[in-house]
C-alpha positions as CSV (number, residue, x, y, z in Angstrom):
1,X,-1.2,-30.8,8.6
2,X,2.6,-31.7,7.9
3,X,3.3,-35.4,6.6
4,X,6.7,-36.9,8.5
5,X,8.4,-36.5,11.5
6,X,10.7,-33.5,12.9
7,X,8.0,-30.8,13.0
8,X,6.8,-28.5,15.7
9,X,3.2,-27.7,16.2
10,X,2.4,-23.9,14.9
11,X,1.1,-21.2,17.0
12,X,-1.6,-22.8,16.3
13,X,-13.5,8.6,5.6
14,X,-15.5,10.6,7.6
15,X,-15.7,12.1,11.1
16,X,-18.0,9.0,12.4
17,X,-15.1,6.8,10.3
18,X,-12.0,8.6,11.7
19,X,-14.0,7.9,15.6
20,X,-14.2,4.4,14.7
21,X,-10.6,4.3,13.6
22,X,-9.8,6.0,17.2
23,X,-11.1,3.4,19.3
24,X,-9.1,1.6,21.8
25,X,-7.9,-1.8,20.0
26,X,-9.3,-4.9,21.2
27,X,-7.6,-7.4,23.0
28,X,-4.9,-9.9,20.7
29,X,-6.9,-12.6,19.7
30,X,-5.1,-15.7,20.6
31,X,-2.4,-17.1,18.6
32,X,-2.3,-20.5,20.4
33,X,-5.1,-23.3,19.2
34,X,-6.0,-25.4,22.0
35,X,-4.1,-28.7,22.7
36,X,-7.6,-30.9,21.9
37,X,-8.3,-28.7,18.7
38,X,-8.8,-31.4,16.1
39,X,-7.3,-29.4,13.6
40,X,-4.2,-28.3,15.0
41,X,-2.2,-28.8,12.5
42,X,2.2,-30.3,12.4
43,X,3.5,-27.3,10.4
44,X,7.1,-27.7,9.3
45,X,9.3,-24.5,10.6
46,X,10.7,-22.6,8.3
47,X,14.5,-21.8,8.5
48,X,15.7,-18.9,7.4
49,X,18.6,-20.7,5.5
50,X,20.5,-18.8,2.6
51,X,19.9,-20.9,-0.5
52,X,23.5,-21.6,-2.8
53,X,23.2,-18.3,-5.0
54,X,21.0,-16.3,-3.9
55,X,21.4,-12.7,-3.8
56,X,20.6,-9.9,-1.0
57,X,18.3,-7.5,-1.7
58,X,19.5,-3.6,-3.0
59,X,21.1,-2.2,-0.3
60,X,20.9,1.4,-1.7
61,X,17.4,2.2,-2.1
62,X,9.4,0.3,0.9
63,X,7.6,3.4,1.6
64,X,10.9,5.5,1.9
65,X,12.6,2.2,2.3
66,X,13.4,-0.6,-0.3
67,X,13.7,-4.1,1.2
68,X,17.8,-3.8,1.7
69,X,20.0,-5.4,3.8
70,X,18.4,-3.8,7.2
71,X,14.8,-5.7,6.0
72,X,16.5,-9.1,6.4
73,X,17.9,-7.8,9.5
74,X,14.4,-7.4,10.8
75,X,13.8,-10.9,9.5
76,X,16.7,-12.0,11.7
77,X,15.2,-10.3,14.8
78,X,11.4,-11.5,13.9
79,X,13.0,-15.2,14.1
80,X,14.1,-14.3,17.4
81,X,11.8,-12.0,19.0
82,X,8.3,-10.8,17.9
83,X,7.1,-11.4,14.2
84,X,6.2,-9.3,11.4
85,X,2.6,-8.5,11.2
86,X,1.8,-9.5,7.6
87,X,-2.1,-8.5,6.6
88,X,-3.4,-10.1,3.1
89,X,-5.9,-8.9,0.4
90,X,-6.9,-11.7,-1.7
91,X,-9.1,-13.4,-3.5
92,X,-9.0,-16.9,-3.5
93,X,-8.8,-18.7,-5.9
94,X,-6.3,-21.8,-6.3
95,X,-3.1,-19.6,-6.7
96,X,-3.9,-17.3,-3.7
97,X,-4.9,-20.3,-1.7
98,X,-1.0,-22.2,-2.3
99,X,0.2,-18.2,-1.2
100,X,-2.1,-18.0,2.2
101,X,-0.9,-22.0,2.5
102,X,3.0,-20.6,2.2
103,X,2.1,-17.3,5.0
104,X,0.7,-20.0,7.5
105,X,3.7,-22.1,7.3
106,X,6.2,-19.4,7.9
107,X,7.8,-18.7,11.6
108,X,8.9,-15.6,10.8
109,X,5.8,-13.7,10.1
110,X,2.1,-13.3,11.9
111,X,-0.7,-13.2,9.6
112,X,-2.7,-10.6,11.6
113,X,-6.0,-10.7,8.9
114,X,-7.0,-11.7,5.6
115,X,-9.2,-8.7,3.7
116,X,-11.1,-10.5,0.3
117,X,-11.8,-8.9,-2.6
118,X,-13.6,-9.9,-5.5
119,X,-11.7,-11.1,-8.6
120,X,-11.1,-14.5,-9.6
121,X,-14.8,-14.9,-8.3
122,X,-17.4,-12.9,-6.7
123,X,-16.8,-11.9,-3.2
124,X,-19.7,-14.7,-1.8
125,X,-17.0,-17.3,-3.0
126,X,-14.1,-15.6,-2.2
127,X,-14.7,-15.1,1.1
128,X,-16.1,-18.3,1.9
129,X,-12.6,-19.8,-0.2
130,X,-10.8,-17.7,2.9
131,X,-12.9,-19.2,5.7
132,X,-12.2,-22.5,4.5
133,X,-8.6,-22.5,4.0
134,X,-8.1,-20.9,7.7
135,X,-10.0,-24.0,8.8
136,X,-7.5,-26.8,6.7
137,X,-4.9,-25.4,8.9
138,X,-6.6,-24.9,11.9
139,X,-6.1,-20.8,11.8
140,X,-9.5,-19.6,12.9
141,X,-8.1,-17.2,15.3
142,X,-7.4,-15.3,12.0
143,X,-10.1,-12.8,11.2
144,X,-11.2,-12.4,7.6
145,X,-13.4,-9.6,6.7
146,X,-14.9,-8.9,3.4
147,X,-14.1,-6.2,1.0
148,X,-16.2,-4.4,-1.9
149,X,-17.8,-7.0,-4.4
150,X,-17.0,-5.1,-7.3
151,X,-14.2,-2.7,-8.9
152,X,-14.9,1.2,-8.0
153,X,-16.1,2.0,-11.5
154,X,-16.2,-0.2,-14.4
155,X,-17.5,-3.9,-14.1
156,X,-15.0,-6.7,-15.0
157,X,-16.0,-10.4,-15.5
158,X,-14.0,-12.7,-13.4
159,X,-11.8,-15.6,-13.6
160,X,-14.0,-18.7,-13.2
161,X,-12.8,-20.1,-16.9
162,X,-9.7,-20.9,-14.6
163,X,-10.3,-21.6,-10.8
164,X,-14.3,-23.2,-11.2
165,X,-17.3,-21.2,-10.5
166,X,-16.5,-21.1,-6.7
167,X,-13.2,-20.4,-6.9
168,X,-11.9,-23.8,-5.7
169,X,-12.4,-26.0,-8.9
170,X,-16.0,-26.9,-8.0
171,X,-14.9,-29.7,-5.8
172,X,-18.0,-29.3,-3.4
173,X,-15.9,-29.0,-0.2
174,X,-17.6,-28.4,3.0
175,X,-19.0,-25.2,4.4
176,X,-16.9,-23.2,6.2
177,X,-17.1,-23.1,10.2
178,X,-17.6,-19.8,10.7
179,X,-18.5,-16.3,9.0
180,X,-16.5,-13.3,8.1
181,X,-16.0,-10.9,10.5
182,X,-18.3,-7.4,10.2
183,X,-15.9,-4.4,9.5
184,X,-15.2,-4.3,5.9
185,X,-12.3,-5.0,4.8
186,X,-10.8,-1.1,3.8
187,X,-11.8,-0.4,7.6
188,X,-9.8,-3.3,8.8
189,X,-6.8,-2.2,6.8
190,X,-7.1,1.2,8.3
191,X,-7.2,-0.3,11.9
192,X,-4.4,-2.5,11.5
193,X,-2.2,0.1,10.3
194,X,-2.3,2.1,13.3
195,X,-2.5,-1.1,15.4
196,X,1.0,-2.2,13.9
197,X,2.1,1.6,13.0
198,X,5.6,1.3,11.0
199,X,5.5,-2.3,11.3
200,X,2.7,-3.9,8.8
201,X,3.7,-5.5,6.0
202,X,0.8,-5.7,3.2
203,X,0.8,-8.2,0.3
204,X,-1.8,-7.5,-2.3
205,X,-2.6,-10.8,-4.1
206,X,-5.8,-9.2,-6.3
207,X,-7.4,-6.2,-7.1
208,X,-6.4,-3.7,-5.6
209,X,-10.2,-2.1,-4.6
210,X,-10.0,-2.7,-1.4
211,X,-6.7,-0.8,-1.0
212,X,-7.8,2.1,-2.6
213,X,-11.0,2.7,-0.7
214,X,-8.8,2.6,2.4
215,X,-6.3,4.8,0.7
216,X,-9.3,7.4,-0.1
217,X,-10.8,7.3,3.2
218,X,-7.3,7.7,4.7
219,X,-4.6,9.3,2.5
220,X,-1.8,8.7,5.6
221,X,-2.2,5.1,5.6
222,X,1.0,4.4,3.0
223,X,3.4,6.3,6.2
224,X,2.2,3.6,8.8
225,X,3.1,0.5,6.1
226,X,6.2,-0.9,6.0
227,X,6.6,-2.7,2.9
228,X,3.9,-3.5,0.5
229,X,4.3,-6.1,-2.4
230,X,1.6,-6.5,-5.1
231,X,0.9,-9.4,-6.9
232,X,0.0,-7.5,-10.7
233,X,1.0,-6.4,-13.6
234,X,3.4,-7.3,-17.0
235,X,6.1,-5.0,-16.9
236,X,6.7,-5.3,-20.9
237,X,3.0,-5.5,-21.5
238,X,2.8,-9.2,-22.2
239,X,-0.7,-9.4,-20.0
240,X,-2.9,-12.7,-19.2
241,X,-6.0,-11.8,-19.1
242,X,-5.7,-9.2,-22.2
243,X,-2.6,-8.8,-24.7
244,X,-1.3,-6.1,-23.0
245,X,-2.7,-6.4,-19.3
246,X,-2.5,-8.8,-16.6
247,X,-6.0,-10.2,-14.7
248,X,-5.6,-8.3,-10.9
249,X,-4.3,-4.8,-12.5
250,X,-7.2,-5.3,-15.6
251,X,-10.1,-6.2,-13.1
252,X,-10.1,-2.8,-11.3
253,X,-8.0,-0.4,-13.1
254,X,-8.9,2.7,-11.1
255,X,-8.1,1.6,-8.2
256,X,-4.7,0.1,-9.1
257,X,-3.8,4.1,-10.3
258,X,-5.3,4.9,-7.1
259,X,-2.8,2.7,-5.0
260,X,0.4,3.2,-7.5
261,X,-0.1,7.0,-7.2
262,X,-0.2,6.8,-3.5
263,X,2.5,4.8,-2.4
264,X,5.8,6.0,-3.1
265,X,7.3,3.1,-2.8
266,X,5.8,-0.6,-4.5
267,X,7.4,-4.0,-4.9
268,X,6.0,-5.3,-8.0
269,X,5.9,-9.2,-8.8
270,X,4.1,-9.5,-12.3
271,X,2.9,-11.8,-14.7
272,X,5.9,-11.8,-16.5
273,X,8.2,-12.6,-13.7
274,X,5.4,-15.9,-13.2
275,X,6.1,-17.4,-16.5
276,X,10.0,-17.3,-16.0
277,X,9.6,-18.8,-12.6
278,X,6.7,-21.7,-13.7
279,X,7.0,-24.5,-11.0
280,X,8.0,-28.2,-12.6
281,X,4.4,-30.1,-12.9
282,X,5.8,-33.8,-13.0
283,X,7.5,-32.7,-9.5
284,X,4.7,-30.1,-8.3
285,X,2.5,-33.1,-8.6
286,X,4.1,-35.5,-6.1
287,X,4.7,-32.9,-3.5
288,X,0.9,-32.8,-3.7
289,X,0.8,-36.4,-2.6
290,X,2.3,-35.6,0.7
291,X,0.7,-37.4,3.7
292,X,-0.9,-33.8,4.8
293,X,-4.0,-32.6,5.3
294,X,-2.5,-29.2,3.3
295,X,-1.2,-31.3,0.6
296,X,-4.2,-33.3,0.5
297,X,-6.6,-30.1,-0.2
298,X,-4.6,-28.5,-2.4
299,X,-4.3,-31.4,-4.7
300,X,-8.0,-31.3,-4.9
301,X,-8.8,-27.9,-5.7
302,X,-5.8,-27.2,-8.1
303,X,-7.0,-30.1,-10.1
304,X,-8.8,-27.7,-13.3
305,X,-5.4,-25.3,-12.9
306,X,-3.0,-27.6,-13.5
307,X,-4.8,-29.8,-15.6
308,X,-5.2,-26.3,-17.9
309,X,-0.7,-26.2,-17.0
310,X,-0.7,-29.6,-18.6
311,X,-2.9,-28.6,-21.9
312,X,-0.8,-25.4,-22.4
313,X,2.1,-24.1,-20.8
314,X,5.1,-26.8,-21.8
315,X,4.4,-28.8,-18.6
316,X,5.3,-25.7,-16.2
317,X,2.3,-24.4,-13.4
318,X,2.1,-20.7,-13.4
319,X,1.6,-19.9,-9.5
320,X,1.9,-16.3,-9.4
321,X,0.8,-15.3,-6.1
322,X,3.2,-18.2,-4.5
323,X,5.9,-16.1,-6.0
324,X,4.7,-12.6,-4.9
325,X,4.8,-14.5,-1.5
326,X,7.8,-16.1,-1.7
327,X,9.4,-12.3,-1.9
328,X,7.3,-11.0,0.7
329,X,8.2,-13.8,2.9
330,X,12.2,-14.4,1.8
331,X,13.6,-10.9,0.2
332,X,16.5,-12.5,0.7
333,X,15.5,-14.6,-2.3
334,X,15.7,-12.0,-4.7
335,X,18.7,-12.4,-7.5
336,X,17.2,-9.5,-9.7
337,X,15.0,-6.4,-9.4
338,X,15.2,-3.7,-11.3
339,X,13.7,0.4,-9.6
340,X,11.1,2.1,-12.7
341,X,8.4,4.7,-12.3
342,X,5.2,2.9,-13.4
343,X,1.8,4.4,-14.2
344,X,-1.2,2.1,-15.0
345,X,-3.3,2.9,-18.3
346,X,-6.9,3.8,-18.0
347,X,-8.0,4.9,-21.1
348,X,-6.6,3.3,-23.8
349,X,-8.5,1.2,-26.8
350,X,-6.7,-2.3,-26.3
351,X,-4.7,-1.4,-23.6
352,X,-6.6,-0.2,-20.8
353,X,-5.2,-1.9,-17.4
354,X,-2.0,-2.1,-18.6
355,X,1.4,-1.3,-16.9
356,X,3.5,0.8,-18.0
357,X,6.9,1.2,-17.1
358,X,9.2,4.0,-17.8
359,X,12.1,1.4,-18.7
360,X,14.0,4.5,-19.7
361,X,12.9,7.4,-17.3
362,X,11.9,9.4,-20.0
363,X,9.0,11.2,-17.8
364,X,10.9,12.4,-15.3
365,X,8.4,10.9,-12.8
366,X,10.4,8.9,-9.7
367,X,11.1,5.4,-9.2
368,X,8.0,4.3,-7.5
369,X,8.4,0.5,-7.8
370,X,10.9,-1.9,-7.5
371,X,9.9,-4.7,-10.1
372,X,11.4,-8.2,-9.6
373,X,12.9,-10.1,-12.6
374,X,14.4,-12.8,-11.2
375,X,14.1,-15.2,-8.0
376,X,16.4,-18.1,-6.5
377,X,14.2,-20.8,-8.3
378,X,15.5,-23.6,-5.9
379,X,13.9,-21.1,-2.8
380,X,10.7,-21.0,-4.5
381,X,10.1,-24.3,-5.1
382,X,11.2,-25.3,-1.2
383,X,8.7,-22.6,0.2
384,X,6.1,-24.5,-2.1
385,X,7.3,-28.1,-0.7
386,X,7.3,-26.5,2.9
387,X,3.6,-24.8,2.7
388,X,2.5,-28.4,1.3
389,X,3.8,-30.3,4.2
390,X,6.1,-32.1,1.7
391,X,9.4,-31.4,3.2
């Protein structure tokens, strides 16, 4: 829900495998919540306005395609006419929940399915933390399907330490009101694809397991995406979860090499580039008292993140996925990015799950990601206030 006046209500591998993936698609599900829904939610519109500063994206070089000037274009047109189709892989936890909170909010883009990995906490969580937040804003026309419950080779232990055994800070919310849906989540990408052929925007906010199962049962997927932007990584090796790798890249490793290899083209938003764009806590902290039902819930499950912000990290909340969405959603944003080739590390003693970026194209290898540095801090922060209802 939105507090204050002013708002508009939102609209509210194999042979048998590749059959599947040839069947007519079903009927658009509708994007319209009845008028008594309970939960229909006031969501605030979002307004493409250009923020003092802020840069255009590189107009010389996603898949073929780096988000240049003709991507904002389409942004123009999707305000006007149809939206982009934006499908998520995630696994919420607190950060990805404020992310999904920021893609419901926005008018520009039409999040056509949420695919949940494990990673912050095993996939029984995770997908339940995805039903739930569909529910707070009154998006169950939004299917969810879950992925693989672990990485393709090597177990990994999860984040709990930071978002609470379930994912949510152990706040004992509610069940959720309904169940995931029963393709798994690497068929669902595949079907999407084709459905919005040249059009689909992906955003990876965790591992990336799911991704590359798709990837192996279809090695043509990366020519139907559009743009893809991960959420992953520390481009100087300044990691989280180890001292040299970050949590989403270090979880499943393989499979990040799996999806970096396959895509030519990858927009990177790292660790690194969180902790230069931390969000104010003092002020983070009273948007969260907003008079809506968003604000309201994610006050209560961010409690044990920010409280850990408090301990820690200078009085600054480390949102990472928020800023990974805040690129996807406003390129436009964007004041620095830099083009590297960048492998992931799979072997090494300390520094397995690392990335590692050829800062001075010494391999020879291409550019295959376009790593962002810096973003308008002011456009963050309002893209927060907005998906908060604390406009």
């Amino acid at each position: 829900g939105s507090g204050g006046g002013g708002v508009s209500a939102m609209e509210g591998a194999t042979a048998l495998t590749w059959t599947y993936l040839q069947r007519p698609p079903p009927p658009d599900p509708p994007r319209h919540l009845p008028e008594c829904q309970p939960l229909t939610l006031l969501l605030p519109l979002l307004r493409p306005l250009r923020v003092q500063g802020a840069a255009l994206p590189n107009p010389h070089t996603c898949n073929g395609h780096l988000p240049g000037p003709h991507f904002v274009a389409d942004l123009k047109t999707a305000t006007m006419t149809k939206k982009i189709p934006l499908l998520i892989d995630t696994d919420p936890g607190v950060d990805d929940a404020l992310a999904l909170l920021m893609a419901f909010a926005d008018e520009r883009h039409d999040v056509v399915a949420l695919t949940i990995a494990a990673g912050n906490v095993g996939l029984q969580y995770t997908v339940r933390n995805a039903l739930k937040l569909c529910d707070i804003v009154g998006r169950t026309d939004v299917p969810v399907f879950a992925g693989s419950p672990d990485p393709l080779l090597h177990p990994s232990v999860d984040a709990a330490h930071v978002h609470g055994r379930d994912g949510y800070g152990d706040v004992d919310l509610p069940p959720p009101s309904r169940q995931a849906d029963a393709e798994h989540a690497a068929l669902a990408i595949l079907r999407l694809s084709h459905e919005h052929a040249g059009e689909l925007m992906l955003v990876m906010l965790g591992p990336l397991t799911n991704l590359a199962l798709a990837l192996k049962l279809d090695p043509t997927l990366p020519q139907r995406i559009k743009r893809i932007v991960v959420m992953g990584g520390a481009v100087t090796c300044h990691g989280n979860i180890t001292p040299a790798a970050e949590f989403n890249i270090a979880f499943d490793p393989e499979a990040a090499h799996v999806v970096f290899t396959a895509f030519p083209h990858l927009l990177v938003s790292d660790w690194e580039a969180t902790v230069a764009h931390g969000l104010p806590l003092t002020e983070a902290e009273q948007w969260l008292g907003a008079d809506s039902d968003r604000a309201r819930f994610y006050e209560l499950i961010s409690r044990k993140t920010r409280g850990l912000s408090e301990d820690s990290k200078g009085g600054r909340w480390y949102t990472a996925d928020a800023l990974a969405m805040a690129w996807a959603l406003n390129p436009e944003g964007q004041l620095q990015v830099e083009s590297r080739p960048l492998n992931v590390e799979l072997n090494g003693t300390f520094s397995r799950g690392a990335t590692i970026v050829d800062w001075n194209r010494q391999t020879g290898q291409p550019d295959n990601c376009d790593l962002l540095m810096a973003y308008d801090q002011g456009r963050f922060e309002a893209l927060v206030r907005q998906a908060l209802g604390a406009d």
